[in-house]
N, C-alpha and C positions, 0 to 999 in steps of 0.2 A: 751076277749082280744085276738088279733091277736099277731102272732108270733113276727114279729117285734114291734109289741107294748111292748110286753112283752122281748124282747131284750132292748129296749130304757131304760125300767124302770131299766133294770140290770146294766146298762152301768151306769145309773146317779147315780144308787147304787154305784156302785165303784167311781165316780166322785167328790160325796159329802162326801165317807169316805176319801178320799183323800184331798181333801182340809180341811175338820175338822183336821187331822193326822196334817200338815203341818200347818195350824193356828192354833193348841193348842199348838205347840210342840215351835211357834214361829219362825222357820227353817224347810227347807226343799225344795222341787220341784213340786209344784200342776201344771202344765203347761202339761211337759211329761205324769201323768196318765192320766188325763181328757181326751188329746187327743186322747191317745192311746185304753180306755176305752170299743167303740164300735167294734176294731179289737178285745179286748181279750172276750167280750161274746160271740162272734163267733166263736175264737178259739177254748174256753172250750166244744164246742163243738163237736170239731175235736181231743182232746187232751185225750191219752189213759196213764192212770195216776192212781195208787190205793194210795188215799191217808193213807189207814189202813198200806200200806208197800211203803211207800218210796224209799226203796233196790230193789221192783222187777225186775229184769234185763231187759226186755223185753220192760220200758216204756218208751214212749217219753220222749227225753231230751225237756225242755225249759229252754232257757239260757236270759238272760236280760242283754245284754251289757251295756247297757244303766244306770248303779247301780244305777241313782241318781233318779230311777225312783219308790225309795221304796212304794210312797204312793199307786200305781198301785199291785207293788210286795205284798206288803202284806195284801192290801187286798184281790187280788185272794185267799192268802194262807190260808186267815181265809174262806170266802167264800168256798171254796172246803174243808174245812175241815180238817187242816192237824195239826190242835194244838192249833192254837193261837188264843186267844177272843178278846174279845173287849177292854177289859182292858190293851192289850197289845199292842194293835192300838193307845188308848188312851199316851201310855208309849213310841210312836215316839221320837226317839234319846235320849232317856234320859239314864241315868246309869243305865248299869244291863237289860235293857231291852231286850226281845227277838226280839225288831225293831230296829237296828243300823240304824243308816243314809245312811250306802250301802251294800245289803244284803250279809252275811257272812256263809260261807260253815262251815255246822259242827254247827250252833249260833243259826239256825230256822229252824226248821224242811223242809223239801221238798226244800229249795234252793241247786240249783244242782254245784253250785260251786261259789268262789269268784269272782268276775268279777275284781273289782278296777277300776281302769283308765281305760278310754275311750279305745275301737277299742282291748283288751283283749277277750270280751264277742264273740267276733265273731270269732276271733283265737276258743277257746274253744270251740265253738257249731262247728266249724270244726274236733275240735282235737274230740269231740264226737261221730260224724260223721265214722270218719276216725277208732275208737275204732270200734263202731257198723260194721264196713266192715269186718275188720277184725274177730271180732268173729261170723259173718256170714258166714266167709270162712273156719273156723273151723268146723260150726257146722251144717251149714244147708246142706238138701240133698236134692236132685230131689223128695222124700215124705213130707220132715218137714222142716219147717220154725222156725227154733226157734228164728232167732234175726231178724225182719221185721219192728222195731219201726222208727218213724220219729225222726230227733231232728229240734226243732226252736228256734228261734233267735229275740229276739226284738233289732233292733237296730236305730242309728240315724246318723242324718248329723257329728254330733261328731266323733261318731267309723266310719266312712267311710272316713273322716280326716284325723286319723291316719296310719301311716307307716303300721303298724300291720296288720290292715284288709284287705291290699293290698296284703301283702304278704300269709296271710291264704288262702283268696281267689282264687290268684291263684294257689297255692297248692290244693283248693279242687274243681276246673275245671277242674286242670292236673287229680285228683286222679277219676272224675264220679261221686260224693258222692250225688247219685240220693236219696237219703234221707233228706235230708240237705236242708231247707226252713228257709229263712231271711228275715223277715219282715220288712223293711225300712221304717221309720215313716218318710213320706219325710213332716215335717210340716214347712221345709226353713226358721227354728227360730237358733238360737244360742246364746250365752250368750250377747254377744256385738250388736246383732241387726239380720236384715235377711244375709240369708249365701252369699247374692250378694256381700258383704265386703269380702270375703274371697275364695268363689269356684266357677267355673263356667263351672267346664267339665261335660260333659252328663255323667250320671251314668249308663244309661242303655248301651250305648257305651261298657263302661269300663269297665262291668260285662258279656256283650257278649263278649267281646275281648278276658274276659278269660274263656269262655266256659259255661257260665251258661247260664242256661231258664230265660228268666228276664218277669213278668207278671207285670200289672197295676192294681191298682183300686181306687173307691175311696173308704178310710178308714173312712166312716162315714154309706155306703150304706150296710147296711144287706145281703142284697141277692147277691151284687157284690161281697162283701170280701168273702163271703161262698163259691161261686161257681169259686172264686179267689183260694181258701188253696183248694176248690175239685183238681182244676187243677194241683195246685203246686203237692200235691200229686202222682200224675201220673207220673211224670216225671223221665228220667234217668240219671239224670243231675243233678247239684244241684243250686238250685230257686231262683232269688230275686223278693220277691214282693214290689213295688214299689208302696205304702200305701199313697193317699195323704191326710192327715190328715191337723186339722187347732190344735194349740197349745192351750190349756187351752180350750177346746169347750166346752162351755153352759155356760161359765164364765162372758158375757155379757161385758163391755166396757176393760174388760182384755182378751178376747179372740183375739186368733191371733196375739200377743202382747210378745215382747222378755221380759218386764217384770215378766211375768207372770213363766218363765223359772225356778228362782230361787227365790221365796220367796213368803210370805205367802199372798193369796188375800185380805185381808181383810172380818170381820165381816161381813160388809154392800153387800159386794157383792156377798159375798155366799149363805147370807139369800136370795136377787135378785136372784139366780142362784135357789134356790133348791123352792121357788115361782112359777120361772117361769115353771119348772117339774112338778108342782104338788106334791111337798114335803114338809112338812112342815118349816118353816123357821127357826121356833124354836129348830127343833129337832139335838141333834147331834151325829153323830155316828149311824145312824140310821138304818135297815136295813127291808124294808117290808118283809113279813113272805113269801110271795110266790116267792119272790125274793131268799130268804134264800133256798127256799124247791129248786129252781130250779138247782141252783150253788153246793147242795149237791149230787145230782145225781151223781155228780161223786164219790161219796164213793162207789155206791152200783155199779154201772157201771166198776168202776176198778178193786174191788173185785171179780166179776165176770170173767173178762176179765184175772186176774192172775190166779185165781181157773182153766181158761178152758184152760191156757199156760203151769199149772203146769199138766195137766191131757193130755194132746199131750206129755210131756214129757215124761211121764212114759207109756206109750202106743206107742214109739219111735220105729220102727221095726229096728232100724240099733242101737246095741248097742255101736256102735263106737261111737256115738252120746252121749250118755251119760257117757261113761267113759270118753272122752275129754272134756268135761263139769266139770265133776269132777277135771281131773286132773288140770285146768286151775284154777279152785276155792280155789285146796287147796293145790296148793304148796310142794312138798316134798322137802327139803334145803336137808337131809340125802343122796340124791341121787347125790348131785354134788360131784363130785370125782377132790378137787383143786389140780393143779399142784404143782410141786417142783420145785422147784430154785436156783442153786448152783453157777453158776457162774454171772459174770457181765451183765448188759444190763439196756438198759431205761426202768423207768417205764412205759411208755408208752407200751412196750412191754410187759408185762408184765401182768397188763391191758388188753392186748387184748386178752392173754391167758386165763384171769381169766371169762373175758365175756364169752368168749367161751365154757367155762365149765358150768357157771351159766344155758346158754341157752338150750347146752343138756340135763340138766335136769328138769329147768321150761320151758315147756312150754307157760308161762304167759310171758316171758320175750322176750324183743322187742325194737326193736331204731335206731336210725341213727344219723350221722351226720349231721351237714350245710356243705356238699361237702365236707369235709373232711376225711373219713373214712380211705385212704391208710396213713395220715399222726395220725390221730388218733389212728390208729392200731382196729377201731371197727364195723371192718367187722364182721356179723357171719358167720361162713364156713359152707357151705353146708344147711343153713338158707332158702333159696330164699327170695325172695322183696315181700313186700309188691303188696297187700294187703292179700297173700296165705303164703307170707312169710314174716319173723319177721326182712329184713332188709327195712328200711325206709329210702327214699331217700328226705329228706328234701327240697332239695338246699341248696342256701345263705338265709337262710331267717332264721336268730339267733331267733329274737324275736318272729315269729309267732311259730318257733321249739316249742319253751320252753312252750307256753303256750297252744298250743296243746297236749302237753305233760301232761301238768297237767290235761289236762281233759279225756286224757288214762287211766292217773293212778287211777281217780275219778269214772270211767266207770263202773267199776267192779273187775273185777278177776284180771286185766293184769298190769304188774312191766314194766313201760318204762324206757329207758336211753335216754340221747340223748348227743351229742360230738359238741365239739370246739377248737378253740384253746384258751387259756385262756386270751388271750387280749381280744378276742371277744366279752368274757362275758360281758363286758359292754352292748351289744347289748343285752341281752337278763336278765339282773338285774332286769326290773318289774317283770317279770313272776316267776325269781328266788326267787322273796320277797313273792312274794301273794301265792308261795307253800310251806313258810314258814309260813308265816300266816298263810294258812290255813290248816295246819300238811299234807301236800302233799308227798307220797312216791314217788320222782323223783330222779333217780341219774344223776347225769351229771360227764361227765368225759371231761376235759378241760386239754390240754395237751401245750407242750413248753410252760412249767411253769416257766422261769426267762430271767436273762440277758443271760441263756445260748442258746438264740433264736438265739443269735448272731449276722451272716451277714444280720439280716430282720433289725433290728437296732432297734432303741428306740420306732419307733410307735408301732411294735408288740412284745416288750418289758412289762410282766405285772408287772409293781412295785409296783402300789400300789392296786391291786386285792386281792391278801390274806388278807389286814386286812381290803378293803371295806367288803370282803364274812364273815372273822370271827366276823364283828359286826353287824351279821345279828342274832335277836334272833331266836334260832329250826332252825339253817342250820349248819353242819357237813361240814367242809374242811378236808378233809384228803392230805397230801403233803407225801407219803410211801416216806420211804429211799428204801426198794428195793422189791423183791417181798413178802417177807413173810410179811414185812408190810401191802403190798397191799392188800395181800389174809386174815389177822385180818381185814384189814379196811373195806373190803364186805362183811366178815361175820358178823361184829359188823351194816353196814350201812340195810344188808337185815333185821335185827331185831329191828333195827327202825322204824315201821309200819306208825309212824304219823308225821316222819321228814323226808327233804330232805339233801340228801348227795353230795358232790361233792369231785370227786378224780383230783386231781391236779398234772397230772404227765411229767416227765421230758419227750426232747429230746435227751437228749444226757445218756451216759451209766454211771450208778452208780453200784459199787462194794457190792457185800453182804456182810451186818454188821451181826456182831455177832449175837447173841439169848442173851437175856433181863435178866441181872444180876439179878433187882428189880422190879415188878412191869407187868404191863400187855399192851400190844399192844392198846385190845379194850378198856382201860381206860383213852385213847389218849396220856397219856406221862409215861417212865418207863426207871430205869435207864437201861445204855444200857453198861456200863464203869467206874468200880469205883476201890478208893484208898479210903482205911482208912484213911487216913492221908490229903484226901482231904482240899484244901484252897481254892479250883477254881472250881465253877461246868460251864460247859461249853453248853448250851442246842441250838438246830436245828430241824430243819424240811428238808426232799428232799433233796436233792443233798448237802445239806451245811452240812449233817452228818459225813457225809465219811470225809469232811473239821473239821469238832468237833474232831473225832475218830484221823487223823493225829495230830493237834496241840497236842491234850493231848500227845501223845505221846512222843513230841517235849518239851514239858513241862515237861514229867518225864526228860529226857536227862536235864532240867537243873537244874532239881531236886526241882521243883515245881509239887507235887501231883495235878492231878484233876479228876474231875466225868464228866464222858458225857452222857445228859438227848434226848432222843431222842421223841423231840413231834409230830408224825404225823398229831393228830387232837387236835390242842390250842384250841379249842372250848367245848372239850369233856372234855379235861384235867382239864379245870379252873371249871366245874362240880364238880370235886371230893372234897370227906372232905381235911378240912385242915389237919390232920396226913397223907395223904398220898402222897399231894404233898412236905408237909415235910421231908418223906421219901427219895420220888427222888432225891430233889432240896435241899440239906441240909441248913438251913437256917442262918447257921454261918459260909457260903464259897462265896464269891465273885464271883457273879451267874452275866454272859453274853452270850447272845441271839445272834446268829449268822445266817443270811438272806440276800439272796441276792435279798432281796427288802425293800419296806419303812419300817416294822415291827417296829410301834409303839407302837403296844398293847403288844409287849414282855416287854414293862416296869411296866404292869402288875406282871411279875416274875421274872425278872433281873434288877439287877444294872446298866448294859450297854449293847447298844443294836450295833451291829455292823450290819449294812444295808446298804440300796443304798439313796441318797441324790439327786441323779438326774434321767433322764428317760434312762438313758445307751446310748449305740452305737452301731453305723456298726463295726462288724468284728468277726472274730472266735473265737469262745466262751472262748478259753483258753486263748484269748488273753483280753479279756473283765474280768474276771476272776479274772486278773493278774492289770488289770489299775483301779477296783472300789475296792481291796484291801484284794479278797477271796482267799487271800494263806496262804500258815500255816505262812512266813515271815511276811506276813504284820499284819497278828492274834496277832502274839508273840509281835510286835512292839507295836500293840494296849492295848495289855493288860500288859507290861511293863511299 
């Protein structure tokens, strides 16, 4: 049997476990694998991958934008070896199974991250990309190479759609990321019909414009796509190969066909299909044995290829090289030396101090803003840019930020941040979800946190941001009242290994609140101000403390006791046993929530919640302040 003959058999191997997957399961996508089929036996050949260690640093990333393209995805992954049987192919979509409907970081083994929604998967294999530069500039030296790997990209007319992979892309034109190969399955299918209903700019245009090698092939020819990814490889740039593939191939009167996109082919045509290969028609799930021998090569191939990455290591002539290695791996927290805080200022400022410190002592740590940084405060001093140094100039581009980011953090050793201003966040809410889903250590620091934005007026105005972010399940708002808040809320957010954190902090200047009668910072609420005699407990977040702390005051004067609960992080808070939010929030005083935004999840632990009603307005904060009813007068009035 000749090469390509014995590539053909492999491809229709994955072909026909794909459509079985998808017609047992009764749901699914057989259209995307089939076609894409004969590019990944050729990949696997190109593709430096230890399936025995999943973690080795060194490996190609491959990322699948395309998630709905499981029945492809998981068969490579049984095929190479990396865990999963047949039984487990069998077990597409079903409960509990190790095959969800779109593959999940952290769910099956060797999937290198969550994609979700379209045009994410290529932000990602950029934010990969952009990782791998970076810890090449740490560690390689004119003798050793220690981070040389490629990342790639399965993507489609979908992810080239979206906003997202417009903006990654041209961030990874600007940045070189001559590593970085994207396989475009140009099969001109979409869910509604061909993409002539919907797109009609030249793509190769569009990807030179922003600086990439853009190559062709056809995505069915063997020796084209091989000597295709030979080239892409060379390159110092980063690649689109422009893959022309037909959708559902060897599918017979479903091939080429937008039906075939989403749902299962039917019986009759699969048995047709695996007929006309040379397969038995009967068989399902089937995989020939030399088929099997050849797809496992990559066990013994990767093992090897880690064993002679891990023996350069230690053979390293510049021990620089391996102490920065280490230190990047394992974090010293012991070593940051937090500032002190005594008098007033924004958190935001505060914030940028605390960055500041984290950075001089992790070196794993790293981030930017979307153009923001001077108003951010999250510069790091004396850091350098990207890619030698750890400040990262994003642009405006919120949402490919965010999800770049998640695949820094997923890369290895390195703790990204990345900044906004917290209206923004709306722009970048996918990426924020899918690094919750999938326990992603990402901080984001989103700052003019309220109506106290002011003169920008109601559109950059966030009302109701805090309680979209705290009803996100495994995601941390922190809203610090000032800096000692801040400086618990990053020591409590860095020992969260498997959740994302966001600091939510002010423009304008907040006063230092006392130190914590009852209770603890990093247990997100503790009381902060109490009277035995309490009738009224009074609870806040951010800048409405300082607002808590005065009313009560104004309260003793009329000889009404109260408790002031100061909750940084309501997410973390509503975690704890019931005795100890009993404790703070005593549960026989007439408990109101004080926010100067929508805050409807505070009816969760108060009586009444005193918030914003509308999207605010143009004018100086104090005076905003004063007209939606955040004074101690209009407090007392309220709660009279």
């Amino acid at each position: 049997m000749n090469e390509n003959t014995m590539r053909k058999k492999m491809a229709d191997t994955i072909r026909f476990l794909a459509a079985d997957m998808v017609q047992q399961a009764n749901s699914g996508h057989p259209g995307a694998p089939m076609g894409l089929a004969d590019i990944a036996v050729v990949l696997s050949e190109h593709l430096n991958h230890n399936p025995k260690n999943p973690q080795w640093l060194n490996r190609d990333r491959l990322v699948f934008s395309g998630g709905h393209a499981t029945g492809l995805i998981y068969s490579l992954y049984y095929l190479w070896g990396y865990g999963l049987e047949l039984e487990d192919l069998k077990q597409f979509r079903q409960l509990d199974s190790k095959t969800p409907g779109h593959p999940e970081y952290g769910h099956t083994e060797g999937i290198e991250i969550t994609t979700g929604p379209l045009g994410q998967g290529v932000a990602n294999a950029v934010g990969f990309s952009m990782a791998s530069k970076f810890m090449g500039a740490q560690l390689n030296s004119d003798t050793a190479d220690l981070i040389d790997h490629h990342v790639y990209c399965f993507c489609g007319d979908g992810d080239l759609e979206e906003g997202i992979s417009y903006e990654a892309c041209s961030l990874a034109g600007h940045n070189k990321l001559g590593n970085l190969i994207v396989i475009y399955d140009s099969n001109r299918i979409t869910i509604e019909g061909n993409t002539d209903l919907s797109i009609s700019e030249d793509i190769r245009a569009r990807f030179e414009s922003q600086a990439w090698e853009v190559l062709e092939c056809n995505g069915h020819d063997y020796d084209e796509i091989d000597a295709t990814i030979t080239q892409a490889k060379k390159a110092d740039r980063p690649v689109l190969i422009i893959a022309n593939t037909i959708i559902a191939k060897g599918a017979g009167p479903l091939e080429g066909s937008h039906h075939a996109h989403g749902a299962p082919l039917g019986e009759d045509i699969i048995a047709d299909a695996k007929r006309g290969a040379g397969f038995d028609p009967q068989k399902k799930f089937f995989v020939p044995e030399d088929v099997m021998v050849r797809f496992r090569c990559a066990v013994e191939k990767g093992d090897l290829l880690e064993r002679e990455w891990l023996h350069s290591l230690k053979t390293l002539p510049l021990m620089e090289q391996n102490e920065t290695l280490e230190a990047l791996q394992n974090p010293d927290y012991s070593r940051i030396q937090w500032p002190e805080f005594d008098k007033a200022d924004a958190t935001r400022n505060t914030n940028g101090k605390i960055l500041n410190a984290i950075a001089r002592a992790l070196p794993s740590f790293l981030g930017g803003s979307a153009d923001l940084s001077p108003s951010n405060k999250t510069y790091l001093n004396d850091m350098g840019v990207y890619p030698k140094g750890r400040n990262i100039y994003f642009g405006i581009r919120e949402h490919a930020m965010a999800a770049i980011t998640n695949a820094i953090a997923l890369y290895g050793p390195l703790k990204p941040f990345t900044s906004t201003f917290f209206v923004f966040s709306d722009y970048l809410k996918p990426a924020a979800r899918i690094a919750a889903l999938s326990g992603i250590q990402q901080f984001f620091v989103w700052t003019h946190d309220s109506i106290g934005v002011g003169e920008d007026g109601p559109t950059h105005e966030p009302i109701e941001h805090l309680s979209q972010f705290r009803a996100l399940p495994n995601f941390y708002v922190w809203r610090p009242a000032d800096g000692a808040e801040n400086i618990e809320a990053w020591k409590t957010a860095l020992s969260m290994t498997k959740s994302p954190s966001a600091f939510v902090c002010s423009r304008q200047t907040l006063a230092v609140v006392p130190a914590p009668v009852k209770g603890e910072i990093s247990r997100g609420g503790y009381l902060l101000a109490s009277d035995e005699n309490a009738i009224i407990t009074l609870m806040a977040s951010g800048s409405e403390v300082e607002l808590a702390l005065k009313t009560k005051e104004a309260l003793n004067e009329k000889g009404v006791p109260a408790n002031v609960v100061s909750v940084p992080c309501y997410d973390l808070f509503i975690e704890q046993d019931k005795d100890y939010i009993n404790e703070m929030i005593l549960p026989d005083t007439k408990k109101i929530a004080i926010e100067a935004a929508r805050g409807l999840e505070w009816y969760r632990l108060a009586d009444e919640v005193i918030g914003m009603d509308t999207f605010g307005a143009s004018a100086p904060a104090k005076e905003l302040f004063e007209k939606f009813g955040f004074t101690v007068e209009s407090i007392l009035e309220k709660i009279k």
